[in-house]
PLY file of the C-alpha trace (Angstrom):
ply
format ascii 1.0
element vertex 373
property float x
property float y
property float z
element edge 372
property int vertex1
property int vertex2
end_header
66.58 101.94 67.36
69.41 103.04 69.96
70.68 100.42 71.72
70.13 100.41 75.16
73.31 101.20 77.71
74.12 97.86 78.33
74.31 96.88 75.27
76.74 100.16 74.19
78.95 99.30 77.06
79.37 95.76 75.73
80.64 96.95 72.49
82.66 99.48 74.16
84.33 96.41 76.40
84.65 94.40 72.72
86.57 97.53 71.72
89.00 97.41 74.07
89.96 94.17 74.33
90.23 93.59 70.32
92.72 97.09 70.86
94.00 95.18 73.44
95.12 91.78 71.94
96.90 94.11 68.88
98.79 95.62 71.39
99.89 92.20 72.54
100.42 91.00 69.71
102.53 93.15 68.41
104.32 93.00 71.27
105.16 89.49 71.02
106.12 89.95 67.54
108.89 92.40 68.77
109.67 89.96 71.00
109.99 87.08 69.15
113.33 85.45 67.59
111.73 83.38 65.39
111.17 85.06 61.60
107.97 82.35 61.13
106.41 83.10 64.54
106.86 86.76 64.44
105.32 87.10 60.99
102.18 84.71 62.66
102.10 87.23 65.62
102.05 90.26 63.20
99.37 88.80 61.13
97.14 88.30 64.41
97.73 92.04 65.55
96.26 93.27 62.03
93.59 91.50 62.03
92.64 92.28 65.22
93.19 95.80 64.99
90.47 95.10 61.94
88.12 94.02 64.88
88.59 97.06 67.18
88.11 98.90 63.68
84.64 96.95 63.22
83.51 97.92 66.99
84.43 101.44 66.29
82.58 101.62 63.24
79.37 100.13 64.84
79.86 102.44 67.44
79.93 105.48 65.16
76.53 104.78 63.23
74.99 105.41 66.97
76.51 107.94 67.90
79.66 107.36 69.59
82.78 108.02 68.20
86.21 106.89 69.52
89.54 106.99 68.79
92.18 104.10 68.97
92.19 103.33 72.70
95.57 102.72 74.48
96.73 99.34 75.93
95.18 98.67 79.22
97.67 98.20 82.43
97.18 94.21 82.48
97.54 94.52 78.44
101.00 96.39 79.26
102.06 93.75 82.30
101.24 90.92 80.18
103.91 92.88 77.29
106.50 93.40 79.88
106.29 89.60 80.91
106.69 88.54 77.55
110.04 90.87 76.78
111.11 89.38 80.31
110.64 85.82 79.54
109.72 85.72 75.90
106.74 84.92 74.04
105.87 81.37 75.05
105.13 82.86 78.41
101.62 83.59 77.05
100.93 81.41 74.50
98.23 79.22 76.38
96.37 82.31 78.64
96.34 84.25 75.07
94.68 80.93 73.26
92.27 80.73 76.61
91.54 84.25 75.90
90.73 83.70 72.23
88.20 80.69 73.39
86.38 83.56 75.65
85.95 85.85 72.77
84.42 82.40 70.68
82.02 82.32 73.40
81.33 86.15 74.03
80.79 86.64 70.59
78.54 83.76 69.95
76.60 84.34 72.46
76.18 87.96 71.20
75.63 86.72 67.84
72.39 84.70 69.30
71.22 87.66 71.53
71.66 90.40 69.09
68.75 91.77 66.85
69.32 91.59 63.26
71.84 94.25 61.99
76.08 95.46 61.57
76.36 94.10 65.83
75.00 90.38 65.26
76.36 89.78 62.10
80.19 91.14 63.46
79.72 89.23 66.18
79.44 85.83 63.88
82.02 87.06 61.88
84.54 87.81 65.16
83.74 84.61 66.70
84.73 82.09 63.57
88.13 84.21 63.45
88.75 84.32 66.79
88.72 80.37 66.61
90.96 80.79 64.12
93.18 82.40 66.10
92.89 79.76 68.90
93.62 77.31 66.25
96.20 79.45 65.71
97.99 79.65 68.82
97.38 76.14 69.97
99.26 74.96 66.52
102.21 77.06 68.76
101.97 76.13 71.82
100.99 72.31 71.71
97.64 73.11 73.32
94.79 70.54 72.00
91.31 70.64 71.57
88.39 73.80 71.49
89.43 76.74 74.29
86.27 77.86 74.46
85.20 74.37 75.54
87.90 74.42 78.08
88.32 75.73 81.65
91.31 74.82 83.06
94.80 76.94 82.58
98.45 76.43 83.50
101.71 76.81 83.00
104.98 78.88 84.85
102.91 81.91 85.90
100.08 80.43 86.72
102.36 77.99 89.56
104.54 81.44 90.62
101.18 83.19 91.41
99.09 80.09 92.90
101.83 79.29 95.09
102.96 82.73 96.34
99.02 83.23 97.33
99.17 80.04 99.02
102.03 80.30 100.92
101.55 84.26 101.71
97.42 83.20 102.57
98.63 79.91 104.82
101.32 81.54 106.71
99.66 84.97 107.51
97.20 82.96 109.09
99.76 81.12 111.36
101.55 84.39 112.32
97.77 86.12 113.17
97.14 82.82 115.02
99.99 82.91 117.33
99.73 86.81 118.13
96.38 86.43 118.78
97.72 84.30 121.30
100.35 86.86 122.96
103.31 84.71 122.25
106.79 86.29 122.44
108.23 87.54 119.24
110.70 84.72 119.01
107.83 82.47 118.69
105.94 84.06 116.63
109.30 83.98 114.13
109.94 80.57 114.58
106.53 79.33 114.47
106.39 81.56 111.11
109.38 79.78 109.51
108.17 76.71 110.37
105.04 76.93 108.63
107.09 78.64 105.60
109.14 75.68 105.45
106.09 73.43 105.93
103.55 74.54 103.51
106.15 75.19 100.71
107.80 71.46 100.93
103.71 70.45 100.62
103.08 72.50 97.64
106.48 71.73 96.08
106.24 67.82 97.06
102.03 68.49 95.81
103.37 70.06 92.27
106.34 67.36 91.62
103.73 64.08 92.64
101.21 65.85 89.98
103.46 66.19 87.08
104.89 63.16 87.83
101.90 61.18 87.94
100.66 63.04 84.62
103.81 62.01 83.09
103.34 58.29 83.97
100.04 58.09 82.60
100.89 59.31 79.32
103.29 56.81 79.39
101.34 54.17 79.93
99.03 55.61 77.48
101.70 55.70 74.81
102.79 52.22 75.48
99.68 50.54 74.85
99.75 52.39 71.57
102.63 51.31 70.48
101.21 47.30 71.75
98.46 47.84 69.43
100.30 49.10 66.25
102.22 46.34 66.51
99.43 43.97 67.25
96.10 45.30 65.19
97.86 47.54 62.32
94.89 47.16 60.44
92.88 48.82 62.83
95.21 51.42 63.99
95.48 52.27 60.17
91.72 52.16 60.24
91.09 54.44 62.95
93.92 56.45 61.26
92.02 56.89 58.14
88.96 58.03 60.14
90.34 60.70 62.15
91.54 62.27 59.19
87.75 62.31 57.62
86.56 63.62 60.42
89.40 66.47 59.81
87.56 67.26 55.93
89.72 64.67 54.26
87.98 62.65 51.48
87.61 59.10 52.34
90.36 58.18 49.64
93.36 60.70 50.55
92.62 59.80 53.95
93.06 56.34 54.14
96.42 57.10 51.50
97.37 59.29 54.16
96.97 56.56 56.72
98.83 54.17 54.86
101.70 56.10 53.94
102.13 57.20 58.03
101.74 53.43 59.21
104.37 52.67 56.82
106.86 54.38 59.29
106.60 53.06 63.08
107.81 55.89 64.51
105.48 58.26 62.59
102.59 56.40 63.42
103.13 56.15 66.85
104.11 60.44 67.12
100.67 60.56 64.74
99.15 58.37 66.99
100.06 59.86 70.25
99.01 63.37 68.88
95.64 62.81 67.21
94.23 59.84 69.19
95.65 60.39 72.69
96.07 64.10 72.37
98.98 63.84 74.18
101.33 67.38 73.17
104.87 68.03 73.92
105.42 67.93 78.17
106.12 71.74 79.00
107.19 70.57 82.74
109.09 67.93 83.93
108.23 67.31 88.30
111.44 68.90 89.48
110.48 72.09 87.17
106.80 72.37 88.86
108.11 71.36 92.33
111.23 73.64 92.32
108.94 76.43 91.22
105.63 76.05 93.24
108.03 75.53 96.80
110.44 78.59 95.69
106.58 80.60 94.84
104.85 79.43 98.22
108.33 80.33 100.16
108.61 83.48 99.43
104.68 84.47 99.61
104.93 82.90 103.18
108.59 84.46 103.90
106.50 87.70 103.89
104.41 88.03 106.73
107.33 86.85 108.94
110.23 88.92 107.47
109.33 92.24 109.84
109.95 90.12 113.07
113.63 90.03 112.20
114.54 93.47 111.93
111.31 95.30 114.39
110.42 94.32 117.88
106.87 95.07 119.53
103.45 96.68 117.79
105.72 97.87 115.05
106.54 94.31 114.08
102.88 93.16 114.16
101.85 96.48 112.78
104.43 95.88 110.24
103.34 92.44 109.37
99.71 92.93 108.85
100.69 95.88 106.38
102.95 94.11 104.14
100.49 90.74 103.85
97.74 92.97 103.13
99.53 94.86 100.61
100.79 91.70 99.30
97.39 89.96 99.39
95.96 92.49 97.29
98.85 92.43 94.85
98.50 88.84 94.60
94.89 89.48 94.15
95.60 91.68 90.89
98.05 89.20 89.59
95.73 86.48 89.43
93.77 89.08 86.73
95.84 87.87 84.29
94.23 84.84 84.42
91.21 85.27 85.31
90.31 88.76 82.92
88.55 90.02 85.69
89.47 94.00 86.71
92.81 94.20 88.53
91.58 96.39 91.56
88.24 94.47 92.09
90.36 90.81 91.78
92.88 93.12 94.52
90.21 93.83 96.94
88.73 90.44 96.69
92.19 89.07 97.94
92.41 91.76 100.16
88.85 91.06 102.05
89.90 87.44 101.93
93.77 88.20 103.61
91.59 90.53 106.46
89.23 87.68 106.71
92.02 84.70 107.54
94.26 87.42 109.66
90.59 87.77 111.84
89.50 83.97 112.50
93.41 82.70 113.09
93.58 85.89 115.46
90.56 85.37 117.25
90.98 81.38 117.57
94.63 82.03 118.58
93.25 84.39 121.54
90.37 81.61 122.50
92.72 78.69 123.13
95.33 80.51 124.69
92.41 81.42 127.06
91.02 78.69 127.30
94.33 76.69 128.07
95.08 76.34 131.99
96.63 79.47 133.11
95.20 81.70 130.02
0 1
1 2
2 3
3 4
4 5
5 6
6 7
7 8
8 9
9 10
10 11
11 12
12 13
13 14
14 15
15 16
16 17
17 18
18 19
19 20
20 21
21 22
22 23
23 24
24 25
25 26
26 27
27 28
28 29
29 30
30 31
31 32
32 33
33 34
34 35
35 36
36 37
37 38
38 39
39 40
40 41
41 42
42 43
43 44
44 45
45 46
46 47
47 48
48 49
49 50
50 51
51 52
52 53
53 54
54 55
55 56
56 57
57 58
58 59
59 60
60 61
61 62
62 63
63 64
64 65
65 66
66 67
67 68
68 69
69 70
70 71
71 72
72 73
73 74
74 75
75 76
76 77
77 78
78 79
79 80
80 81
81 82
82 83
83 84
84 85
85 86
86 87
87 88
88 89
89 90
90 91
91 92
92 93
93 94
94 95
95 96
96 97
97 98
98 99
99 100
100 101
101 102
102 103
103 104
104 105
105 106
106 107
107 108
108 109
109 110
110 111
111 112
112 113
113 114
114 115
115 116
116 117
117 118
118 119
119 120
120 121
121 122
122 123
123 124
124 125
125 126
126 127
127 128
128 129
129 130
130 131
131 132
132 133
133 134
134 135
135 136
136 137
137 138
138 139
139 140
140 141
141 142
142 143
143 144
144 145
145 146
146 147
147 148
148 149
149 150
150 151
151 152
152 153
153 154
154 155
155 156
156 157
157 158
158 159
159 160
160 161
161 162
162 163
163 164
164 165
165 166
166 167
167 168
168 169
169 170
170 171
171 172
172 173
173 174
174 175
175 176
176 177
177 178
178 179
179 180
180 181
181 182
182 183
183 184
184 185
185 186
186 187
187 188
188 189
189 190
190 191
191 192
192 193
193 194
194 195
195 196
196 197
197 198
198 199
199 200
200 201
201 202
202 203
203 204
204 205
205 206
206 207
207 208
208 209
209 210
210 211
211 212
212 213
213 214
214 215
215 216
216 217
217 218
218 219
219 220
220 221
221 222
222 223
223 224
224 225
225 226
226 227
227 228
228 229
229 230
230 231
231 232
232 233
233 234
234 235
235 236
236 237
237 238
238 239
239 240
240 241
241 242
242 243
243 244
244 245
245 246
246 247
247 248
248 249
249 250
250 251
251 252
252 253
253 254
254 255
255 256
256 257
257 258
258 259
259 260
260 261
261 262
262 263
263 264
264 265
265 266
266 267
267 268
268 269
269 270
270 271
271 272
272 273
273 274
274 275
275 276
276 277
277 278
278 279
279 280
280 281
281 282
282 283
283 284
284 285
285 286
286 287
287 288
288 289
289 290
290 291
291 292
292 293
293 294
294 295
295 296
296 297
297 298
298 299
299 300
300 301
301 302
302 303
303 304
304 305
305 306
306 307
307 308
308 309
309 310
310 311
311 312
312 313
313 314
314 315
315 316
316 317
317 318
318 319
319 320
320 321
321 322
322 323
323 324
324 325
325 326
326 327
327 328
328 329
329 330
330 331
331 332
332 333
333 334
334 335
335 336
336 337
337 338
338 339
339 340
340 341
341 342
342 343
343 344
344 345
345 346
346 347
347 348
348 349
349 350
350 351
351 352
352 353
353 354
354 355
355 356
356 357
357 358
358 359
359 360
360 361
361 362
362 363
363 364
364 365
365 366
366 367
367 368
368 369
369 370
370 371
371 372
């Protein structure tokens, strides 16, 4: 039986992103210093250009045949952001990623009538874990992806903070030239809120980290209180984590022994596989200095035409550059997100006209309503 479109165009989507994640991975294997990493990334890109092999191949017993399909303009961002600032870059969104394909493909494998599709799909799901696995073991990331929503890390607080800043302060500026101020004001009021909002998101960041920081060391403290108090449960509960890993009952608790024997193993061993507390990959200052430096400049643009242009050409000006620059913002946020650059663009870009209308229009109301207006 044929499949039906739907269905073709979701193996044609699986195609493209298995050809996509070789590309990357390759790419981070050309990028990477380290011989044991860079052998890890090249193993990844083979086997998933195995996968896009798989899709073609399915593809091709109904009809469709396709060649090796290029690397897709986020796929060749994403590469260009890890030669810029190395691999580690995008270690955790590429680990997200491989908990979306768990879930994609799983949930294709249950759909799926019997046949080459449902049993791929089982098949693609259990190694993309692997991979996750994989790339957690690498970047310190705990826990199932595909059982996780949340994402972070440096881009994640450049982008997030430039659309907050350039979002926040574009509303100001529309605000107070829907109120007819003079240009002056408008410039001052729009520094203002620049200086503002990116001391709140910078103060916002550093008070996050910071309190993150202080509960894991809390945390961490009362471990250490109990493996020096109750060894013989800590060893205990040792021993049982590492069944529930595969281990048979007596390696484990050997295993268990021969860690508690060292205090400072126990507690790292401890720490890791109880708490699931990895390596910290920000300290405050790093997330404050990099959300308020983000937020700054996203709300430095809306503002930066009123010091070289005077008049309509100034406002003109403005509204260009912070719609241009909400839809850019838009497509950045892609990355993590997967959604399709230009429709994650245009969704910004409604949202930019959206905030430039009601701060315009309330700006215009209170200055008439005001005495005098």
């Amino acid at each position: 039986m044929k499949p039906d479109p739907k269905t073709l165009a979701m193996w044609r989507h699986h195609l493209h992103d298995e050809a996509d994640a070789a590309f990357l991975y390759r790419e981070l294997a050309n990028a990477e210093c380290d011989p044991k990493r860079k052998n890890i990334y090249a193993r990844l890109a083979k086997v998933e250009d195995r996968h896009a092999g798989l899709w073609k191949t399915i593809l091709a017993e109904h009809g469709e045949v396709h060649s090796d399909p290029g690397p897709s303009l986020r796929a060749k961002t994403l590469a260009w952001l890890a030669r810029r600032f190395g691999p580690d870059i995008l270690l955790s969104m590429l680990r997200r990623e491989e908990g979306e394909e768990v879930k994609g493909y799983l949930s294709l494998h249950r759909t799926s009538e019997q046949g080459a599709a449902k049993d791929t799909a089982l098949t693609l799901a259990k190694e993309s874990a692997a991979h996750a696995e994989r790339l957690g073991e690498l970047s310190g990331g705990e826990g199932e992806p595909w059982h996780q929503a949340s994402s972070g890390g440096f881009l994640r607080n450049v982008v997030y903070g430039f659309n907050d800043g350039l979002t926040a302060n574009f509303g100001l500026v529309a605000g107070v030239i829907g109120a007819d101020a003079h240009a002056s004001l408008i410039l001052v009021s729009g520094m203002a809120g620049m200086i503002a909002d990116s001391l709140s998101m910078a103060s916002s960041g550093y008070l996050a980290a910071k309190s993150e920081m202080e509960v894991y060391a809390h945390e961490i403290t009362m471990e250490k209180d109990e493996l020096r108090m109750m060894p013989e449960v800590e060893e205990e509960e040792l021993a049982i984590i590492y069944e529930s890993k595969g281990m048979d009952p007596s390696h484990a608790r050997e295993m268990a022994s021969q860690v508690m024997s060292d205090p400072v193993r126990a507690l790292e061993e401890k720490v890791r596989e109880e708490l699931k507390i990895g390596d910290a990959h920000a300290t405050p200052m790093k997330e404050a200095w990099i959300t308020g430096v983000a937020t700054a400049i996203g709300a430095l643009l809306p503002v930066a035409p009123f010091f070289v242009l005077e008049g309509r050409w100034s406002v003109w000006t403005s509204f260009t550059v912070a719609m241009l620059s909400h839809f850019a913002v838009g497509a950045a946020r892609s990355v993590f997100t997967g959604r399709g650059f230009i429709r994650s663009g245009i969704d910004m870009f409604v949202v930019g006209l959206g905030v430039a209308a009601v701060s315009y229009i309330v700006g215009d109301l209170v200055m008439r309503l005001l005495p005098g207006g």
